[in-house]
Backbone as JSON, one array per atom type, in Angstrom:
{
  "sequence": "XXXXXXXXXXXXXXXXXXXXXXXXXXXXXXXXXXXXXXXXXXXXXXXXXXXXXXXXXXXXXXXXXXXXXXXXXXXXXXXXXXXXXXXXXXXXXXXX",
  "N": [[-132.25, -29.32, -100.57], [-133.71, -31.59, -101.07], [-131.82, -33.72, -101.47], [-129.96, -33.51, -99.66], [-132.2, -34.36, -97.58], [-132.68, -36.78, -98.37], [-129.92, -38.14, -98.03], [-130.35, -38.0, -94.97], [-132.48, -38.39, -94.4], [-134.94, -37.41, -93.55], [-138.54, -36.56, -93.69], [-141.52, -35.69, -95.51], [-143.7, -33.95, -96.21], [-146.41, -33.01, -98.71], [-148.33, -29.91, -98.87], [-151.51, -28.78, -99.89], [-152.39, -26.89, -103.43], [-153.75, -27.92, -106.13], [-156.3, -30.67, -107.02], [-154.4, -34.15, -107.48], [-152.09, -32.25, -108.21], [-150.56, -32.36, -106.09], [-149.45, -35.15, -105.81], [-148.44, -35.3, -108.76], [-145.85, -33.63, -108.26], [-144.81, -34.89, -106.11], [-144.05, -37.43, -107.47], [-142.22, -36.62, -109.52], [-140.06, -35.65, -107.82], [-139.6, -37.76, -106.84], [-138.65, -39.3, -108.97], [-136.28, -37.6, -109.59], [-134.88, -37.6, -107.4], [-134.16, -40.17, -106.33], [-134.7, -42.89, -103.18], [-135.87, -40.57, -102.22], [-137.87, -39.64, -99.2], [-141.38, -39.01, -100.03], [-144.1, -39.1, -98.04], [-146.84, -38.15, -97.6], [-149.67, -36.41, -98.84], [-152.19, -33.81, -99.28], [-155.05, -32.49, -100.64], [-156.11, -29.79, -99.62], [-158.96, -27.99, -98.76], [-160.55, -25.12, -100.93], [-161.13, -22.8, -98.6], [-161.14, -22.46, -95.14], [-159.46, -24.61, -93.14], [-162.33, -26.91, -91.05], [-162.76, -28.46, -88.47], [-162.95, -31.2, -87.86], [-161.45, -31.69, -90.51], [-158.77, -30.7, -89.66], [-158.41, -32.0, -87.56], [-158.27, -34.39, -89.02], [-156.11, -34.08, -90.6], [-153.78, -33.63, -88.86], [-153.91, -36.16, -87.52], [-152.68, -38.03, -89.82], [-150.46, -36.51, -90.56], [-149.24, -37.05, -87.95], [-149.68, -39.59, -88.48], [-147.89, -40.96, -90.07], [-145.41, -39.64, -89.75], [-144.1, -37.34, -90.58], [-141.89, -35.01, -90.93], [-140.87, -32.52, -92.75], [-143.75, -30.2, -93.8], [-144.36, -29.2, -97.11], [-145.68, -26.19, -97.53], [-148.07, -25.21, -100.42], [-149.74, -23.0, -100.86], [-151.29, -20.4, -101.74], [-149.78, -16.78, -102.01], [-151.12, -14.36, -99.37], [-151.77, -16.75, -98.37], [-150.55, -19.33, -97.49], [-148.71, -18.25, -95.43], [-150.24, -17.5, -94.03], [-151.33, -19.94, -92.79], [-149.61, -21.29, -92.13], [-148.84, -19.4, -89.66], [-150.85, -19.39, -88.29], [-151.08, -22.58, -87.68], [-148.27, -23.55, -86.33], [-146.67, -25.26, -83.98], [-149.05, -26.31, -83.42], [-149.07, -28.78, -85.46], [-147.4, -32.26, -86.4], [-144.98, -31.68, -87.18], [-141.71, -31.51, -87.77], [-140.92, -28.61, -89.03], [-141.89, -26.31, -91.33], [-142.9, -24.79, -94.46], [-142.88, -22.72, -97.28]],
  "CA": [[-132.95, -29.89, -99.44], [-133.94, -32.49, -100.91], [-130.66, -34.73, -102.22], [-129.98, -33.51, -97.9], [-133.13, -35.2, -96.96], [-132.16, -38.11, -98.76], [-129.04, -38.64, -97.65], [-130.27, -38.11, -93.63], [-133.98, -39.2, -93.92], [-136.29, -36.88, -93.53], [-139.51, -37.28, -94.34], [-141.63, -34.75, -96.57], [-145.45, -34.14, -96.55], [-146.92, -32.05, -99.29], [-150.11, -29.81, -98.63], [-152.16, -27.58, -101.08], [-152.52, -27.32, -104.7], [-155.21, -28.67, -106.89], [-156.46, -32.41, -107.18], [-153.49, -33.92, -108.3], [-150.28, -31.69, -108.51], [-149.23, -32.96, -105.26], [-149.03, -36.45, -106.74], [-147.24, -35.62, -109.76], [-144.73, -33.26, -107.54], [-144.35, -36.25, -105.36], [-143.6, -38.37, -108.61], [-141.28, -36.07, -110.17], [-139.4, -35.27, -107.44], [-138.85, -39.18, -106.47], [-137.54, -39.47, -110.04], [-134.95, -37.18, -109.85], [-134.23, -37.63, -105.92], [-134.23, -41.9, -105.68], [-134.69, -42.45, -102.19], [-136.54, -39.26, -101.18], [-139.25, -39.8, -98.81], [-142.6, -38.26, -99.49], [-144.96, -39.8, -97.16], [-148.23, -37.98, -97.92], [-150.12, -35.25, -99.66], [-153.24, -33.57, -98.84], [-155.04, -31.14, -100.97], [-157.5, -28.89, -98.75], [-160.89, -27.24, -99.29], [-160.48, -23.76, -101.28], [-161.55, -22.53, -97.89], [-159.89, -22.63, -93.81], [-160.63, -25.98, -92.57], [-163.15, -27.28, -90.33], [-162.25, -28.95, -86.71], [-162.94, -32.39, -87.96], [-160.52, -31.54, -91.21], [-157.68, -30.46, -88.98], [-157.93, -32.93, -86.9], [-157.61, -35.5, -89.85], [-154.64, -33.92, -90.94], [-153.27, -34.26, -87.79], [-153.98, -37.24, -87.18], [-152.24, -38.21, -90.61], [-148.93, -36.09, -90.12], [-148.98, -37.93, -87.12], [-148.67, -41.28, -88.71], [-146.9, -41.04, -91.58], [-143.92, -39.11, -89.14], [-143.29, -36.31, -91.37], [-140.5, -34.33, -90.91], [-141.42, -31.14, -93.53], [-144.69, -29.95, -94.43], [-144.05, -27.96, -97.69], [-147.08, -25.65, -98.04], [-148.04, -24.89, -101.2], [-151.08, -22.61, -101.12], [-150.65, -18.9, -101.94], [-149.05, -15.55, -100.82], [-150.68, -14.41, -98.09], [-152.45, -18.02, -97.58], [-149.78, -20.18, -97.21], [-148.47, -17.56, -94.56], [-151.44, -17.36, -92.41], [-151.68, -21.25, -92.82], [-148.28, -21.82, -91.25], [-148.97, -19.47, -88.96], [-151.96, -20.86, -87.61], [-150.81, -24.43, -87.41], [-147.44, -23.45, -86.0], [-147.46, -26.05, -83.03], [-150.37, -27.42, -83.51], [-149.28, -29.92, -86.19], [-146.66, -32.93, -85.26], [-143.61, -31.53, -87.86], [-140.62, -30.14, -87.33], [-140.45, -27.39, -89.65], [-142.97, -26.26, -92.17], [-142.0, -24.47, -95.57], [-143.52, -22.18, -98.2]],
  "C": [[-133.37, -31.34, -99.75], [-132.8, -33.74, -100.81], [-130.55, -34.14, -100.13], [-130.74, -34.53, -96.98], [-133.24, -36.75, -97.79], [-131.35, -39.07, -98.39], [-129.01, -38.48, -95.69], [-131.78, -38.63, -93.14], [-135.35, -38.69, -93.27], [-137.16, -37.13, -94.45], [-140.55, -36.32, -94.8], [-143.27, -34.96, -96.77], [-145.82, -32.78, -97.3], [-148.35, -31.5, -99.31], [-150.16, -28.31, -99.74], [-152.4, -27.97, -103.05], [-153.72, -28.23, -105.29], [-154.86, -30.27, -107.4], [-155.08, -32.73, -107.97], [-152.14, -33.53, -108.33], [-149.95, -32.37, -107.28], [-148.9, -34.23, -105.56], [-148.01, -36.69, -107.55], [-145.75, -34.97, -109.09], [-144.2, -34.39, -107.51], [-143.34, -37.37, -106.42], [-142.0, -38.23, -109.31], [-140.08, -35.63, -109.07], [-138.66, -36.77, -106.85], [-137.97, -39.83, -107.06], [-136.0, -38.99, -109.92], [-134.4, -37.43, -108.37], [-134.33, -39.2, -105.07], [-134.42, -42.05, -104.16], [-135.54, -41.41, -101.31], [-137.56, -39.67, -101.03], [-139.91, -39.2, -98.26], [-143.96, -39.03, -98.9], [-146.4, -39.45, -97.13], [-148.36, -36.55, -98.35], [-151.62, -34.87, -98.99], [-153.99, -32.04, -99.88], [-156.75, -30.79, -99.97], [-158.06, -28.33, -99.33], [-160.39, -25.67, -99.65], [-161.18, -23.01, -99.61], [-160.17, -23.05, -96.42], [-160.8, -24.24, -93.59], [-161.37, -25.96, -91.68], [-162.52, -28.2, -89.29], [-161.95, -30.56, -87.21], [-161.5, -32.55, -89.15], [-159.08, -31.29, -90.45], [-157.42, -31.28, -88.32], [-157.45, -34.52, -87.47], [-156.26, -35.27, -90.24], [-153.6, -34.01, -89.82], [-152.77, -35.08, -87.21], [-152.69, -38.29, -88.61], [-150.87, -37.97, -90.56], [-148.51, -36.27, -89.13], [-148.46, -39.48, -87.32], [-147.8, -41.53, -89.47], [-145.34, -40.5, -90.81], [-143.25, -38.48, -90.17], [-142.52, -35.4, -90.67], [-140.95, -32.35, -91.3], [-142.93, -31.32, -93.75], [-144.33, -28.96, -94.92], [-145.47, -27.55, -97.95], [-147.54, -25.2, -99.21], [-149.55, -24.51, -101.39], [-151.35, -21.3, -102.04], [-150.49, -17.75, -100.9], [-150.93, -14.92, -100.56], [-151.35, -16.0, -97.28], [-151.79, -19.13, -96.76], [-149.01, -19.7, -95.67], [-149.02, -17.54, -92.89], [-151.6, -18.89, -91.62], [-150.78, -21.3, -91.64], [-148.49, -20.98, -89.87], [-149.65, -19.65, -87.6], [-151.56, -21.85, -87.04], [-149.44, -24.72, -86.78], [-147.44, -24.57, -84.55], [-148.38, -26.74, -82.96], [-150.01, -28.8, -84.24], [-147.94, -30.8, -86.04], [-145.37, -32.68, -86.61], [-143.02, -30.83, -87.27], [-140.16, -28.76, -87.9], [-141.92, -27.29, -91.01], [-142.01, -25.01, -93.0], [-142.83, -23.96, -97.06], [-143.33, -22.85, -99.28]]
}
């Protein structure tokens, strides 16, 4: 997916994970995939968000014009997440 989204230009927002890992992801995956663009990260509150929180992220995966949001929370969190936010948030596909 990614060397794919490289070569057609999608654009790749990583959410979850502790302070941090989405950064180095981001880092390590730019290394090996030149080109690949990850456009933002977000790690959320050990908890569901709050109205104002959702609506920042929102507002965010709105500007940046992501493509993927890979979720990276846990089983069954990441689950419920996605399907929660299904619609609600401005990507085209979202991704455990």
């Amino acid at each position: 997916m990614c060397q794919r989204s490289v070569d057609r230009g999608y654009r790749h927002f990583l959410y979850g994970g502790k302070e941090g890992v989405a950064e180095e992801l981001r880092e390590e995956l730019t290394r090996r995939f030149p080109g690949l663009q990850i456009v933002g990260t977000y790690t959320p509150p050990f908890r569901p968000l709050n109205s104002g929180e959702e609506e920042s992220l929102r507002l965010q995966l709105e500007e940046v014009k992501a493509d993927i949001l890979w979720c990276g929370l846990s089983t069954p969190k990441q689950e419920r997440f996605m399907a929660a936010y299904i619609g609600r948030l401005p990507v085209k596909m979202m991704v455990e």
